[in-house]
C-alpha positions as CSV (number, residue, x, y, z in Angstrom):
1,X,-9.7,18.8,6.8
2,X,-8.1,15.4,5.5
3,X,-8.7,13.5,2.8
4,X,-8.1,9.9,3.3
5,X,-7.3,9.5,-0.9
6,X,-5.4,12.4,-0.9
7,X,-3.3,11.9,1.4
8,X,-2.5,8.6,-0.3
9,X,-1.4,9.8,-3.5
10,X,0.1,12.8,-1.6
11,X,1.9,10.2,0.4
12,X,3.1,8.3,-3.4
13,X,3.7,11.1,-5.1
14,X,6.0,12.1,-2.0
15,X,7.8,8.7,-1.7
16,X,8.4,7.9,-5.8
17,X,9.4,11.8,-6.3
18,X,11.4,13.1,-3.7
19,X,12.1,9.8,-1.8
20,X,13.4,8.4,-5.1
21,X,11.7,4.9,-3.3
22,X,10.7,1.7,-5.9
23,X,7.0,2.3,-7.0
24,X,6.3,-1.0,-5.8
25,X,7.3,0.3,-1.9
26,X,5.2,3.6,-3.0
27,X,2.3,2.0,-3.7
28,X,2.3,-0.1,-0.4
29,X,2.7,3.0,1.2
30,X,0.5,4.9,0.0
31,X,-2.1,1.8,0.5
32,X,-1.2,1.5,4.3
33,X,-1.8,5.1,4.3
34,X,-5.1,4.8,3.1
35,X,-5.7,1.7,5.7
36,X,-5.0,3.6,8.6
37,X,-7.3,6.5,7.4
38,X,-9.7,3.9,7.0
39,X,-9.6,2.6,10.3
40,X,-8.2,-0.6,9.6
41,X,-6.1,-1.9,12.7
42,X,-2.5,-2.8,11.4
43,X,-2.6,-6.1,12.1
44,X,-5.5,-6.2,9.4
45,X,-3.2,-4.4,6.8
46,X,-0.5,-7.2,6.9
47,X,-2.3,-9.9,7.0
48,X,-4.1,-8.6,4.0
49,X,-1.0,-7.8,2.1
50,X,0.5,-10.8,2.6
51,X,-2.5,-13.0,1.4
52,X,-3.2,-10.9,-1.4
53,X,0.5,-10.9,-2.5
54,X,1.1,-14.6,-1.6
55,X,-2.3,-15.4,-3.9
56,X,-1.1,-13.0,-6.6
57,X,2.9,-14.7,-6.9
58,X,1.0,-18.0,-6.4
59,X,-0.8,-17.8,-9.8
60,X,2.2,-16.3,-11.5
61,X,4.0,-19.6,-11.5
62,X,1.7,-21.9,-10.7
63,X,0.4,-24.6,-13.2
């Protein structure tokens, strides 16, 4: 039996530990993981990456 949330931090844990991958790269992994568990189509998972990145940098510098 799978568990979505496991298999996120499973997937992580994998990528930042043994990988040796940037946490930043783990963490979008382990999110699109948790997407595709979800059901979410992949279309869906980059467009909401990219406007909830693009809002995020946006108000970093923004005035």
């Amino acid at each position: 039996m799978f568990s979505p949330p496991l298999g996120s931090i499973a997937t992580i844990v994998v990528m930042f530990v043994w990988l040796k991958a940037q946490p930043f790269l783990s963490l979008m992994g382990g999110s699109a993981v948790m997407a595709q568990a979800a059901g979410v189509p992949y279309t869906e998972v980059s467009r909401s990456f990219s406007t909830g990145l693009g809002s995020s940098l946006g108000g970093v510098g923004g005035r």
